[in-house]
PDB file of N, CA, C and O in Angstrom:
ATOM      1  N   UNK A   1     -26.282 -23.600 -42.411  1.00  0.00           N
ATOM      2  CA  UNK A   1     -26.125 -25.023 -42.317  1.00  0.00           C
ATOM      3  C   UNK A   1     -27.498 -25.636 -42.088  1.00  0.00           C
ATOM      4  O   UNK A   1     -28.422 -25.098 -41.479  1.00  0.00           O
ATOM      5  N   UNK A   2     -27.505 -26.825 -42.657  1.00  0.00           N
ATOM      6  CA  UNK A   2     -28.885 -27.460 -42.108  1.00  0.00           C
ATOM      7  C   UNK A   2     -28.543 -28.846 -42.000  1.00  0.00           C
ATOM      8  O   UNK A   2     -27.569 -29.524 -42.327  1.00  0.00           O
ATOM      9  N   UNK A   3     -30.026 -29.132 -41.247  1.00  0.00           N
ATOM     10  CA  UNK A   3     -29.466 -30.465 -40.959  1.00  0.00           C
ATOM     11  C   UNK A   3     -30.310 -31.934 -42.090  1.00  0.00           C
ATOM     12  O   UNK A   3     -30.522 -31.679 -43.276  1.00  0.00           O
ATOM     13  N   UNK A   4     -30.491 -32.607 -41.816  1.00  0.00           N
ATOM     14  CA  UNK A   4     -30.326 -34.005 -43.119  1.00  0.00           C
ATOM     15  C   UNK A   4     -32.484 -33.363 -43.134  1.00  0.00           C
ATOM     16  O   UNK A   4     -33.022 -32.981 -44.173  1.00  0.00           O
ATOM     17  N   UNK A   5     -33.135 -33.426 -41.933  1.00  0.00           N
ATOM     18  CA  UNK A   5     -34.409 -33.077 -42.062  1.00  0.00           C
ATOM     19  C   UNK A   5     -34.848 -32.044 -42.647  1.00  0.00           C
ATOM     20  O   UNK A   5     -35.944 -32.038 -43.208  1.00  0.00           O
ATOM     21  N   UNK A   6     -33.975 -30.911 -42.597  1.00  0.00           N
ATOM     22  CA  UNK A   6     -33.845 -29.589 -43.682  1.00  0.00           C
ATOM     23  C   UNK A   6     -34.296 -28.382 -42.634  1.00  0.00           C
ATOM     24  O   UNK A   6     -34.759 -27.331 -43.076  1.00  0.00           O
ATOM     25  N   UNK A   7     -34.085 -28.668 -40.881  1.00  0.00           N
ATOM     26  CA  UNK A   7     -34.195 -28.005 -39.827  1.00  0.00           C
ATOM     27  C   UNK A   7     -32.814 -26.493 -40.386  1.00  0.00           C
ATOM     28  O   UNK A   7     -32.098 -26.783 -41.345  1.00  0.00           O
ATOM     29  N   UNK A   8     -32.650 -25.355 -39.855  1.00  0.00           N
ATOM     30  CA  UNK A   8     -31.857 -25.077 -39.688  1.00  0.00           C
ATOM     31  C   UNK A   8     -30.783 -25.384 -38.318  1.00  0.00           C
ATOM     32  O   UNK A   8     -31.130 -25.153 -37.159  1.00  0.00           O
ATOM     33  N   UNK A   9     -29.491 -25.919 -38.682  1.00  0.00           N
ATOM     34  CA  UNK A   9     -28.934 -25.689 -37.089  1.00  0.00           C
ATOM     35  C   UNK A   9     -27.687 -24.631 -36.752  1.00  0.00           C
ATOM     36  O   UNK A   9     -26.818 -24.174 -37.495  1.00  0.00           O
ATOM     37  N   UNK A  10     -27.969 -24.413 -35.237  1.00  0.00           N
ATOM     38  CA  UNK A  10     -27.551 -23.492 -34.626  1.00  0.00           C
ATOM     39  C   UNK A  10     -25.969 -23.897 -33.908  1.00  0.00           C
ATOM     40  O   UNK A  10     -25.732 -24.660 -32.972  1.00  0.00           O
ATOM     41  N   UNK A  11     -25.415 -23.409 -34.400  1.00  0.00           N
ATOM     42  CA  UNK A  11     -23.716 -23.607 -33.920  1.00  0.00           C
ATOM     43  C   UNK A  11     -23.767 -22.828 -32.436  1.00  0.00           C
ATOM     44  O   UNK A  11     -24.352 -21.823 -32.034  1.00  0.00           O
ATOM     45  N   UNK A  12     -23.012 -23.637 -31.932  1.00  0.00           N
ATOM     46  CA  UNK A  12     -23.110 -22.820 -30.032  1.00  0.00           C
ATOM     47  C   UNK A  12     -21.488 -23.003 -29.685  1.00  0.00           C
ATOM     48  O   UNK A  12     -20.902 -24.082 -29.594  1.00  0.00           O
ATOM     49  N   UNK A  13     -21.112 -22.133 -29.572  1.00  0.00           N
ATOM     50  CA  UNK A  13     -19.728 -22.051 -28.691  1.00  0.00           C
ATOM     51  C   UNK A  13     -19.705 -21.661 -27.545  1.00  0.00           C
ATOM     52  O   UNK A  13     -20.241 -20.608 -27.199  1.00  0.00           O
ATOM     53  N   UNK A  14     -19.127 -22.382 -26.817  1.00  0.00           N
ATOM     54  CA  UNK A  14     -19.265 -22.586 -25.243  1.00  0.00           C
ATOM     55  C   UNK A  14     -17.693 -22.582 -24.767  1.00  0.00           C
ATOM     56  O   UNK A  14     -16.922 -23.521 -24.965  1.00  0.00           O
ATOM     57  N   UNK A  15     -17.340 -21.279 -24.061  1.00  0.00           N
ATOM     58  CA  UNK A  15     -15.606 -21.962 -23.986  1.00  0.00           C
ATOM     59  C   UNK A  15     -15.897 -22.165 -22.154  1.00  0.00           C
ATOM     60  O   UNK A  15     -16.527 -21.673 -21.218  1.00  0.00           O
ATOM     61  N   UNK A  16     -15.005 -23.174 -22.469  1.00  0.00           N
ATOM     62  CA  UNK A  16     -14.907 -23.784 -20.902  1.00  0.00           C
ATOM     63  C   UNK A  16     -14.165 -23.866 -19.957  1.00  0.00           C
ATOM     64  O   UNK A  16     -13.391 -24.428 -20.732  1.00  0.00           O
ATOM     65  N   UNK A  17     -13.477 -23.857 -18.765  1.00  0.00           N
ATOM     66  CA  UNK A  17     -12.318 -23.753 -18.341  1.00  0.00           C
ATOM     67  C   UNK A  17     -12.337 -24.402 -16.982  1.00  0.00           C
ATOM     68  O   UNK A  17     -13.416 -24.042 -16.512  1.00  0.00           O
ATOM     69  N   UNK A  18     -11.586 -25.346 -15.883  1.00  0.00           N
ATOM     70  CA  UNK A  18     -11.467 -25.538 -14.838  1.00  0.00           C
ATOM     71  C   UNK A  18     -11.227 -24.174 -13.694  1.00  0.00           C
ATOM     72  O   UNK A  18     -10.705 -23.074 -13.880  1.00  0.00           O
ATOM     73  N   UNK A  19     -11.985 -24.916 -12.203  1.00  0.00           N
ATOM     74  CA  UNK A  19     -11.645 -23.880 -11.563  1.00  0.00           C
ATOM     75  C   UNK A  19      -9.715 -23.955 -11.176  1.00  0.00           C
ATOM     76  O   UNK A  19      -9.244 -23.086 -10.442  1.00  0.00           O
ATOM     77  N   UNK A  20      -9.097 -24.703 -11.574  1.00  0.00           N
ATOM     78  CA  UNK A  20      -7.697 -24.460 -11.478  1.00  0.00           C
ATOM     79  C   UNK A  20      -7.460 -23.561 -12.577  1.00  0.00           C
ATOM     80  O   UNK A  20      -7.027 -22.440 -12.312  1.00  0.00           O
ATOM     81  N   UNK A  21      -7.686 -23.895 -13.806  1.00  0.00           N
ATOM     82  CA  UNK A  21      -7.166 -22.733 -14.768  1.00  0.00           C
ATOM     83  C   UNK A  21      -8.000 -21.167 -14.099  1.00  0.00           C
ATOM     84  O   UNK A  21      -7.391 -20.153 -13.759  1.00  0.00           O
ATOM     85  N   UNK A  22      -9.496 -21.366 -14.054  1.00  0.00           N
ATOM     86  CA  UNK A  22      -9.327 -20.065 -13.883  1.00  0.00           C
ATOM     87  C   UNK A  22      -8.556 -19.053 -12.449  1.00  0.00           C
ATOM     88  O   UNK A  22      -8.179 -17.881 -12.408  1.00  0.00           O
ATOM     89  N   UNK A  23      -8.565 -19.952 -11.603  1.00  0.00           N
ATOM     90  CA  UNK A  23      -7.358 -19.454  -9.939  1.00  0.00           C
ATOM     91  C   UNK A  23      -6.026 -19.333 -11.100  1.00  0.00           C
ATOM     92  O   UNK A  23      -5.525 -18.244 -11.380  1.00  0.00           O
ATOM     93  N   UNK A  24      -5.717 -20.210 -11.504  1.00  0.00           N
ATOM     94  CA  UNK A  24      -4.233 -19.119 -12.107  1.00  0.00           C
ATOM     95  C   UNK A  24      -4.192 -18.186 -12.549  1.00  0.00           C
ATOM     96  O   UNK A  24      -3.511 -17.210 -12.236  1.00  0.00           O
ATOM     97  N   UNK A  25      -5.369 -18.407 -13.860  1.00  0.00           N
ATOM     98  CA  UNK A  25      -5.341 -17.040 -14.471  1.00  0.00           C
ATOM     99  C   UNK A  25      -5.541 -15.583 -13.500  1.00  0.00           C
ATOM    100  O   UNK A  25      -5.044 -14.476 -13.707  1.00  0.00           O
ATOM    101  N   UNK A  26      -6.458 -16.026 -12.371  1.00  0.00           N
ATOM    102  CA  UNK A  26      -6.493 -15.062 -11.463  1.00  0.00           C
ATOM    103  C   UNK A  26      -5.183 -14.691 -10.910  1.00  0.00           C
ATOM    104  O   UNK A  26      -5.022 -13.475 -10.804  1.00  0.00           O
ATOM    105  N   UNK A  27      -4.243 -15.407 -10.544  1.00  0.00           N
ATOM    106  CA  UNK A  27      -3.385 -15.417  -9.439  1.00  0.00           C
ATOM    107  C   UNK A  27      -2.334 -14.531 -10.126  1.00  0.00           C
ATOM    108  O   UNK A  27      -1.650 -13.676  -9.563  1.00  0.00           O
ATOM    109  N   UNK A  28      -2.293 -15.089 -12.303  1.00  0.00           N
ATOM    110  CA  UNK A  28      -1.288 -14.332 -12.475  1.00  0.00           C
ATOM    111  C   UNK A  28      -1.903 -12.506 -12.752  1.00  0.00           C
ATOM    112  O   UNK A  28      -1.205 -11.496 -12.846  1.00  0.00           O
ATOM    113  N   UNK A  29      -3.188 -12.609 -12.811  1.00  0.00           N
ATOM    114  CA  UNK A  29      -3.727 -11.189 -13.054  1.00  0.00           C
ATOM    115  C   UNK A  29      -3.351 -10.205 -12.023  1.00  0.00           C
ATOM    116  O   UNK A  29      -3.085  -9.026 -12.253  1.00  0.00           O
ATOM    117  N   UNK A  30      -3.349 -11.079 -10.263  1.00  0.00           N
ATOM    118  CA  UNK A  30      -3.227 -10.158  -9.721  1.00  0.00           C
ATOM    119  C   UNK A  30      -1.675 -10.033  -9.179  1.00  0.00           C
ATOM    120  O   UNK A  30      -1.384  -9.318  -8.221  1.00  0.00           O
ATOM    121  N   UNK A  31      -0.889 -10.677  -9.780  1.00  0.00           N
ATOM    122  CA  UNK A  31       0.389 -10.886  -9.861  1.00  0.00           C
ATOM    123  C   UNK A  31       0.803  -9.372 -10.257  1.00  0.00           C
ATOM    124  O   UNK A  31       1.517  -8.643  -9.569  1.00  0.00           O
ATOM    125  N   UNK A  32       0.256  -9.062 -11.415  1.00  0.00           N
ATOM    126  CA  UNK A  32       0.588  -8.063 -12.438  1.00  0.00           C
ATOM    127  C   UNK A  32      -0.072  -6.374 -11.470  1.00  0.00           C
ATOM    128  O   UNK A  32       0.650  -5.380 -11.387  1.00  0.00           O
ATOM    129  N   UNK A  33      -1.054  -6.412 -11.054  1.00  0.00           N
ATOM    130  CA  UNK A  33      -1.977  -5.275 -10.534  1.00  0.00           C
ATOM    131  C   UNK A  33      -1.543  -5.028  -9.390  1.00  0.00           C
ATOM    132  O   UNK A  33      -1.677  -3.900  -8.917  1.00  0.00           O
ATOM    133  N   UNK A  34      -0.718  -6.383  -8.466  1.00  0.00           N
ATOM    134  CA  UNK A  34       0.125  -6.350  -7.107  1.00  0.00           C
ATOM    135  C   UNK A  34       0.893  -5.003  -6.983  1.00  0.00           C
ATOM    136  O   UNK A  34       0.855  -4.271  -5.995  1.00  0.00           O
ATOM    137  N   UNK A  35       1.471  -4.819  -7.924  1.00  0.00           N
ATOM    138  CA  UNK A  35       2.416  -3.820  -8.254  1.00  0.00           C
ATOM    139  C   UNK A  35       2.342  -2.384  -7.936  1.00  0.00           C
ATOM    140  O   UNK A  35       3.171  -1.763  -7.272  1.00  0.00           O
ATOM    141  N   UNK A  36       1.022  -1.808  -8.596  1.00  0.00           N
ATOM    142  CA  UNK A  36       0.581  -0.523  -8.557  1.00  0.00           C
ATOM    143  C   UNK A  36      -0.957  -0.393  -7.588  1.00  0.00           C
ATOM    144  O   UNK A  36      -1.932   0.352  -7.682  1.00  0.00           O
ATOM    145  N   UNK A  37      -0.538  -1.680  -6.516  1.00  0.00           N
ATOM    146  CA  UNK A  37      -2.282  -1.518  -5.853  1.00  0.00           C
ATOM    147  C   UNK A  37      -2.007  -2.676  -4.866  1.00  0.00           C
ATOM    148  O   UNK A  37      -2.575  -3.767  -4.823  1.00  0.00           O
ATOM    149  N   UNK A  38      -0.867  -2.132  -3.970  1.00  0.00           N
ATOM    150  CA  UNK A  38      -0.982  -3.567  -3.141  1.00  0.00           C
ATOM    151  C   UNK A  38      -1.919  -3.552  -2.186  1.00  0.00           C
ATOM    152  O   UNK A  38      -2.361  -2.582  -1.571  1.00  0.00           O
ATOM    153  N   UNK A  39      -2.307  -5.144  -2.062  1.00  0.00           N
ATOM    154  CA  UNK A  39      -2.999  -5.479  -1.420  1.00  0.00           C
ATOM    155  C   UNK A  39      -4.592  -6.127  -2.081  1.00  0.00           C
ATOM    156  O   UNK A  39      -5.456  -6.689  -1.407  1.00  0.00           O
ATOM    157  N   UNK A  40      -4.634  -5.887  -3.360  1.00  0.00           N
ATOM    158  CA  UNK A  40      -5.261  -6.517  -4.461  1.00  0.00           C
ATOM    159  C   UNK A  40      -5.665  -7.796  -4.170  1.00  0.00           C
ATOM    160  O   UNK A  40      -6.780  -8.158  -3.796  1.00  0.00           O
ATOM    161  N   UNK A  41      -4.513  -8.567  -4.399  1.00  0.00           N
ATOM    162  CA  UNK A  41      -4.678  -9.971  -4.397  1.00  0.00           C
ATOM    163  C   UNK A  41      -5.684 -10.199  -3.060  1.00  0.00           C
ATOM    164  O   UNK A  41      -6.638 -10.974  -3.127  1.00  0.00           O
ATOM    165  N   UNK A  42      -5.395  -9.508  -1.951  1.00  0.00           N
ATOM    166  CA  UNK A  42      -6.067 -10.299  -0.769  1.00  0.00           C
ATOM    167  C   UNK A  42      -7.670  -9.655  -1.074  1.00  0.00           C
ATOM    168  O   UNK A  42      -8.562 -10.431  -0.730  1.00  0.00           O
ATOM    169  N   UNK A  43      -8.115  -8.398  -1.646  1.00  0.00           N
ATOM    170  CA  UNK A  43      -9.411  -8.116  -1.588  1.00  0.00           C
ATOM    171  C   UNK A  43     -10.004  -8.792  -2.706  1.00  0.00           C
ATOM    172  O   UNK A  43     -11.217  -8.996  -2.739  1.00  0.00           O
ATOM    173  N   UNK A  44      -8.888  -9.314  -4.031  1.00  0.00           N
ATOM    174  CA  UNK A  44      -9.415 -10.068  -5.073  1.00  0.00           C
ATOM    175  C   UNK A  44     -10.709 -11.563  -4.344  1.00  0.00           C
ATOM    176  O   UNK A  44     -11.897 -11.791  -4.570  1.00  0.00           O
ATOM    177  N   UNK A  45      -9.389 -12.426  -3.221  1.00  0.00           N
ATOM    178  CA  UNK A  45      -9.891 -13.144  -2.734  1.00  0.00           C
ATOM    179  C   UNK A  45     -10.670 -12.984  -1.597  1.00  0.00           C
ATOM    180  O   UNK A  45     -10.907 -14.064  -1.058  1.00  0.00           O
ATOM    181  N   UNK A  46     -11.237 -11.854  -0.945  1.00  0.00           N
ATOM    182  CA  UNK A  46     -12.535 -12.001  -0.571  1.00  0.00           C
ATOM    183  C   UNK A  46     -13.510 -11.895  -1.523  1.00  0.00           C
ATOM    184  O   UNK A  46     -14.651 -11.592  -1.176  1.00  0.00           O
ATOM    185  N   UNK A  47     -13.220 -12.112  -2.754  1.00  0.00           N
ATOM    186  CA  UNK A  47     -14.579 -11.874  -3.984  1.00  0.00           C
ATOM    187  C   UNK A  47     -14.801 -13.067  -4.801  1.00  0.00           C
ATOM    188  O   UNK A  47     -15.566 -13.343  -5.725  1.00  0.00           O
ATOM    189  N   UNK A  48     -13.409 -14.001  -3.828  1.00  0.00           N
ATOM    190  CA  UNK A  48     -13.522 -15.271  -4.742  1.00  0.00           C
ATOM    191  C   UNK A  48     -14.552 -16.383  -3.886  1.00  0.00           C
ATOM    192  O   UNK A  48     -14.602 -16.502  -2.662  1.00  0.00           O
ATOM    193  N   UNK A  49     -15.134 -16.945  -4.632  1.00  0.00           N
ATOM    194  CA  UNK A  49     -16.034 -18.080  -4.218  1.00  0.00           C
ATOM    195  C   UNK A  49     -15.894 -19.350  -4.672  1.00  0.00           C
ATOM    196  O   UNK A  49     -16.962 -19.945  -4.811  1.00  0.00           O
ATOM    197  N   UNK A  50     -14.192 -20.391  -5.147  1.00  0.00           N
ATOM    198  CA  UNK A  50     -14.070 -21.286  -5.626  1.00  0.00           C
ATOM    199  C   UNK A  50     -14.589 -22.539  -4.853  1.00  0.00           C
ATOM    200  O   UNK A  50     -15.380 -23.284  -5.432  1.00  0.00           O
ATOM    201  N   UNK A  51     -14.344 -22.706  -4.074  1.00  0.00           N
ATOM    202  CA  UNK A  51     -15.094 -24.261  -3.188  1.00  0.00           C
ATOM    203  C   UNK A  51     -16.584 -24.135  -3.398  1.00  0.00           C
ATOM    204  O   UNK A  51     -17.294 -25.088  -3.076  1.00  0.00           O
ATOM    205  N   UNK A  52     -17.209 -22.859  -3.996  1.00  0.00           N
ATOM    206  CA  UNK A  52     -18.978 -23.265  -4.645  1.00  0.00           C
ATOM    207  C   UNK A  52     -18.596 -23.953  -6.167  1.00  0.00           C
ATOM    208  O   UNK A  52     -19.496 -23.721  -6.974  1.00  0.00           O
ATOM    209  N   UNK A  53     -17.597 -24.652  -6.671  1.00  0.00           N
ATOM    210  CA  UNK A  53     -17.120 -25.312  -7.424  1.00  0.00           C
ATOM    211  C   UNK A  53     -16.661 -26.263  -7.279  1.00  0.00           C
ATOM    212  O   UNK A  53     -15.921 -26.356  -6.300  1.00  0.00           O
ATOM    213  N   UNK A  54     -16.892 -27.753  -8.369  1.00  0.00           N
ATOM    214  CA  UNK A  54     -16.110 -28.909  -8.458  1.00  0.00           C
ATOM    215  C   UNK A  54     -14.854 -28.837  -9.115  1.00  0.00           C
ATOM    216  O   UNK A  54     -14.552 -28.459 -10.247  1.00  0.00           O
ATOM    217  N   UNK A  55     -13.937 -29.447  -7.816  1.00  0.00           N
ATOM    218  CA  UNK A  55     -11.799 -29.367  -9.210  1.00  0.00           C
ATOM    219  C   UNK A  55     -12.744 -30.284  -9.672  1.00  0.00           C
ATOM    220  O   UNK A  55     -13.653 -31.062  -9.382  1.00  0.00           O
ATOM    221  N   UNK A  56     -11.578 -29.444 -11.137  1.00  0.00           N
ATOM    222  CA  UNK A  56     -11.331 -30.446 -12.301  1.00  0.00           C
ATOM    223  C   UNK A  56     -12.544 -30.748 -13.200  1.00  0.00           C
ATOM    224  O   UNK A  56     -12.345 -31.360 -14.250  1.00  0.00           O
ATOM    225  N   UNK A  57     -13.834 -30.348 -12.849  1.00  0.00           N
ATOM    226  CA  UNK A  57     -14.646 -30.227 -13.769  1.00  0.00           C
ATOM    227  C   UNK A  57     -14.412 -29.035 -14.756  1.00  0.00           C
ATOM    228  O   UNK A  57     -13.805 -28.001 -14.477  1.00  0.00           O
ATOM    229  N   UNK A  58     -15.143 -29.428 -16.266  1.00  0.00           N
ATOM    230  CA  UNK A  58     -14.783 -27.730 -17.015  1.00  0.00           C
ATOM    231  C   UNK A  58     -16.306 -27.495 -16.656  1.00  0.00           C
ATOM    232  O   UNK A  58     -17.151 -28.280 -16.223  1.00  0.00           O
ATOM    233  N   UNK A  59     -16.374 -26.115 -16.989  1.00  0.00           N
ATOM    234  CA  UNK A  59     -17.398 -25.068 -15.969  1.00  0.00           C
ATOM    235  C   UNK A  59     -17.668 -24.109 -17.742  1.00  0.00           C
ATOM    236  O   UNK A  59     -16.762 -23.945 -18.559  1.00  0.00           O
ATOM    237  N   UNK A  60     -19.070 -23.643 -17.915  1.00  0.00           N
ATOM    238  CA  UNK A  60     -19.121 -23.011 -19.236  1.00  0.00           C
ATOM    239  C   UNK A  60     -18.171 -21.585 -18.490  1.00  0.00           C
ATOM    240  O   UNK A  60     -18.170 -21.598 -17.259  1.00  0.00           O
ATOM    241  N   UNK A  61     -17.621 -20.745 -18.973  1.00  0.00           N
ATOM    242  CA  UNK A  61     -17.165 -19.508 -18.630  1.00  0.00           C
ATOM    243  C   UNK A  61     -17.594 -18.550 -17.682  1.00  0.00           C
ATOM    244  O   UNK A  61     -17.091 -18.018 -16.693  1.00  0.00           O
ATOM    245  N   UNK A  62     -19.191 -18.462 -18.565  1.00  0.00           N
ATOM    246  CA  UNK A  62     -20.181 -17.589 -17.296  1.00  0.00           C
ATOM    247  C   UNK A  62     -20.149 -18.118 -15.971  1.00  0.00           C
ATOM    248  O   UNK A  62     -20.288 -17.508 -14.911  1.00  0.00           O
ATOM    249  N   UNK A  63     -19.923 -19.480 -16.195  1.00  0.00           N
ATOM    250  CA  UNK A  63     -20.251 -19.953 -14.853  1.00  0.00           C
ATOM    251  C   UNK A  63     -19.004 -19.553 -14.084  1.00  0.00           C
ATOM    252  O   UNK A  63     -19.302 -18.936 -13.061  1.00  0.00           O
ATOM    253  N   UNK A  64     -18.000 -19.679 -14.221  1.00  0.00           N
ATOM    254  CA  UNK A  64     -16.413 -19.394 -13.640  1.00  0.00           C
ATOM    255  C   UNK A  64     -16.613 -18.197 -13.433  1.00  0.00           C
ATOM    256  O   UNK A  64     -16.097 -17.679 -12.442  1.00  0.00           O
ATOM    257  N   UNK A  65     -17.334 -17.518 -14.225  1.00  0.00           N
ATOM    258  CA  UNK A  65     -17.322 -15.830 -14.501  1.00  0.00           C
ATOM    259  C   UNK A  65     -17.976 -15.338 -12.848  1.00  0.00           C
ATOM    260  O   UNK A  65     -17.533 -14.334 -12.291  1.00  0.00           O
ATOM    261  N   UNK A  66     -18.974 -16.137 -12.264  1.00  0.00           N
ATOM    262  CA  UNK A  66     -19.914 -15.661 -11.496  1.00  0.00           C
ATOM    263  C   UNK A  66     -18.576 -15.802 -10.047  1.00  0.00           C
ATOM    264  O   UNK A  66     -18.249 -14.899  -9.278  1.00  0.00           O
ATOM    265  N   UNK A  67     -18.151 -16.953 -10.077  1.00  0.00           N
ATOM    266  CA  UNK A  67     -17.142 -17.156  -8.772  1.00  0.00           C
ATOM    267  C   UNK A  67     -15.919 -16.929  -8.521  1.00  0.00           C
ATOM    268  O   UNK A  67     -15.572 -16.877  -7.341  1.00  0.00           O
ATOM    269  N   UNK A  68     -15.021 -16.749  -9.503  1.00  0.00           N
ATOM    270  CA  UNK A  68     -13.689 -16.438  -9.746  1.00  0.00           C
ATOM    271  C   UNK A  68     -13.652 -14.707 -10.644  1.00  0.00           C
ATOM    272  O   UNK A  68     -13.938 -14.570 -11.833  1.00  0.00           O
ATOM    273  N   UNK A  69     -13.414 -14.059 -10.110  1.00  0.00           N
ATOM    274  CA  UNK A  69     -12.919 -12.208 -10.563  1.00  0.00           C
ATOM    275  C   UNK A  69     -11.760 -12.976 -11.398  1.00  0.00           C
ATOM    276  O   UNK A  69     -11.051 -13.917 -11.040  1.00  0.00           O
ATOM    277  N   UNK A  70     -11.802 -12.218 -12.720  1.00  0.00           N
ATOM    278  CA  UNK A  70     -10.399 -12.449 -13.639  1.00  0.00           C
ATOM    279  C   UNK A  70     -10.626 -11.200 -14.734  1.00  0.00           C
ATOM    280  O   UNK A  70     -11.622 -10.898 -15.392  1.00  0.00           O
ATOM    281  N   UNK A  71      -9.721 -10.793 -14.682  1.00  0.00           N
ATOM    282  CA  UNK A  71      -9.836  -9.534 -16.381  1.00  0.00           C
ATOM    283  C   UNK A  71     -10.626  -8.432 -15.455  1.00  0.00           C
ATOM    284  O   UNK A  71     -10.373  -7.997 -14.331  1.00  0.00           O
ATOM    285  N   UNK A  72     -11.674  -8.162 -16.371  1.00  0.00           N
ATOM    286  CA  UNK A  72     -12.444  -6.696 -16.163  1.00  0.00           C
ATOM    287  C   UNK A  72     -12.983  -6.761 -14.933  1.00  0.00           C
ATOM    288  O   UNK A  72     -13.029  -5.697 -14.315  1.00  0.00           O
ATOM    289  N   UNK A  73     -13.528  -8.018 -14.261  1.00  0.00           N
ATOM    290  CA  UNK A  73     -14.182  -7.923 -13.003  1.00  0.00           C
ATOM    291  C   UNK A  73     -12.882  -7.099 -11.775  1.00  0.00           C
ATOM    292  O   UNK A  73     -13.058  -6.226 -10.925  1.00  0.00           O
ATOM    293  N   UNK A  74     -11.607  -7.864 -12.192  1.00  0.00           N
ATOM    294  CA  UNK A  74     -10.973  -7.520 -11.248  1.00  0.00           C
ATOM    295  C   UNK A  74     -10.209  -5.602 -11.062  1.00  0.00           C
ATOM    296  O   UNK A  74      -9.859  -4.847 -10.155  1.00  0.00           O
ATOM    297  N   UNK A  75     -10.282  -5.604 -12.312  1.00  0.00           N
ATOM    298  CA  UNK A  75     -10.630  -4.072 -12.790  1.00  0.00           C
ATOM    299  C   UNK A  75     -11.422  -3.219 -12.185  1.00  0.00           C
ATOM    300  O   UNK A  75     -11.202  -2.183 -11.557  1.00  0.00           O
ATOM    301  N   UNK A  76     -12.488  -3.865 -12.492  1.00  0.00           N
ATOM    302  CA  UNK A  76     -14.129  -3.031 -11.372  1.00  0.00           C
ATOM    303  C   UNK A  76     -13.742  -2.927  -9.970  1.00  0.00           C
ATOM    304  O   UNK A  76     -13.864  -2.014  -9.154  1.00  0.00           O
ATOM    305  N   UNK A  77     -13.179  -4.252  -9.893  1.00  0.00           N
ATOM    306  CA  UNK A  77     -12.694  -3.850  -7.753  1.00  0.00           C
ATOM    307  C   UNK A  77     -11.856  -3.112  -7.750  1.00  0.00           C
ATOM    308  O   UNK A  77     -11.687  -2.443  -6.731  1.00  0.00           O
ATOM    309  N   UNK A  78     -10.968  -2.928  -8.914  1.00  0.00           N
ATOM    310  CA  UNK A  78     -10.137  -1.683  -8.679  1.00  0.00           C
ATOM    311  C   UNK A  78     -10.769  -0.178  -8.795  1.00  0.00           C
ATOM    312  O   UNK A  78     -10.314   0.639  -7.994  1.00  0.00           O
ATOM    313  N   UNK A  79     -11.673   0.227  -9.622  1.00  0.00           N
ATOM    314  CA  UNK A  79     -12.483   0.788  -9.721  1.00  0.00           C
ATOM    315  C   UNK A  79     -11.785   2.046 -11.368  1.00  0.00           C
ATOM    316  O   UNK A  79     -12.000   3.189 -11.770  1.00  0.00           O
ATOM    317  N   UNK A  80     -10.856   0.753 -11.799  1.00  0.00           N
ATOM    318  CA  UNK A  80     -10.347   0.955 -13.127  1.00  0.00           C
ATOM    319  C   UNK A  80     -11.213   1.120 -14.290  1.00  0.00           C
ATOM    320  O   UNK A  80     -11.760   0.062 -14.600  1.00  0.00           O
ATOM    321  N   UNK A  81     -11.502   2.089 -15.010  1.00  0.00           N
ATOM    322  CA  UNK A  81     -12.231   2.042 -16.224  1.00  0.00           C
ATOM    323  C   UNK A  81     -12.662   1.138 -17.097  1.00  0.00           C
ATOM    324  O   UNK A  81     -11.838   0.239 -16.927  1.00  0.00           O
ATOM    325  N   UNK A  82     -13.361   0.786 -17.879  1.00  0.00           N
ATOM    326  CA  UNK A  82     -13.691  -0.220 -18.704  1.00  0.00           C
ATOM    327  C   UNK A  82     -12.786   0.397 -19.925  1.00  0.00           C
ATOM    328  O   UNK A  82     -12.926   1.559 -20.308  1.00  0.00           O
ATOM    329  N   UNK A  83     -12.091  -0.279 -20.340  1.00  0.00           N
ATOM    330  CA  UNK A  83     -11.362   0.201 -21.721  1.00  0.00           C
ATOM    331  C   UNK A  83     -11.879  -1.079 -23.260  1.00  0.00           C
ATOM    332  O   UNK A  83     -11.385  -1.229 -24.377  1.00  0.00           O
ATOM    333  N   UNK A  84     -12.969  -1.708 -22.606  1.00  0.00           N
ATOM    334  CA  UNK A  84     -13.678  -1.600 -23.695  1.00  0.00           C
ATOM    335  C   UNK A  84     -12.471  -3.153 -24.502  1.00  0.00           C
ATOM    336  O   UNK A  84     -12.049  -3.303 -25.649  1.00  0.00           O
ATOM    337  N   UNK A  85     -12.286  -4.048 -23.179  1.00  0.00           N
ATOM    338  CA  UNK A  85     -11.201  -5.329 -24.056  1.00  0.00           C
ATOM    339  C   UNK A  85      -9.944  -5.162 -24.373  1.00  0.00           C
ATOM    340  O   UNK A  85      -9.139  -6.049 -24.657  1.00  0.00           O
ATOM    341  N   UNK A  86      -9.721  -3.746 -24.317  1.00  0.00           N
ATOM    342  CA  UNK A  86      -7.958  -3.578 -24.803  1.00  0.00           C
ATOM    343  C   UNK A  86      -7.302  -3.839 -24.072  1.00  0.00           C
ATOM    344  O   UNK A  86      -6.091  -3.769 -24.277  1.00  0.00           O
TER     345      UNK A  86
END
């Protein structure tokens, strides 16, 4: 793609998410891991750091990524393998 000056431009995808979406997504992750590892949820949330966040702002991912454990991070505290996204 270029642009009207004949620059090339650079497409950037940025996915974004609130710290409410990402606490659910957490809440239902450890909903699921509750099961075979209780007590999860409560060591999830000593790893959580949401009030170093504004509600209701969207946040780029990485950034959510650094304060809220969701997916593989919460994996690692389990000390569950990386399976690599599957």
């Amino acid at each position: 793609m270029r642009s009207t000056n004949g620059n090339a431009l650079t497409a950037v995808f940025s996915m974004q998410m609130t710290v409410e979406t990402a606490l659910r997504i957490q809440a239902e992750q450890c909903a699921h891991y509750e099961v075979h590892h209780p007590g999860i949820t409560a060591y999830v949330a000593e790893h959580t750091d949401a009030a170093a966040l504004e509600p209701g702002r969207l946040y780029p991912v990485q950034t959510i990524n650094r304060y809220i454990p969701r997916g593989g991070r919460i994996e690692a505290l389990l000390g569950l393998p990386d399976m690599g996204g599957l």
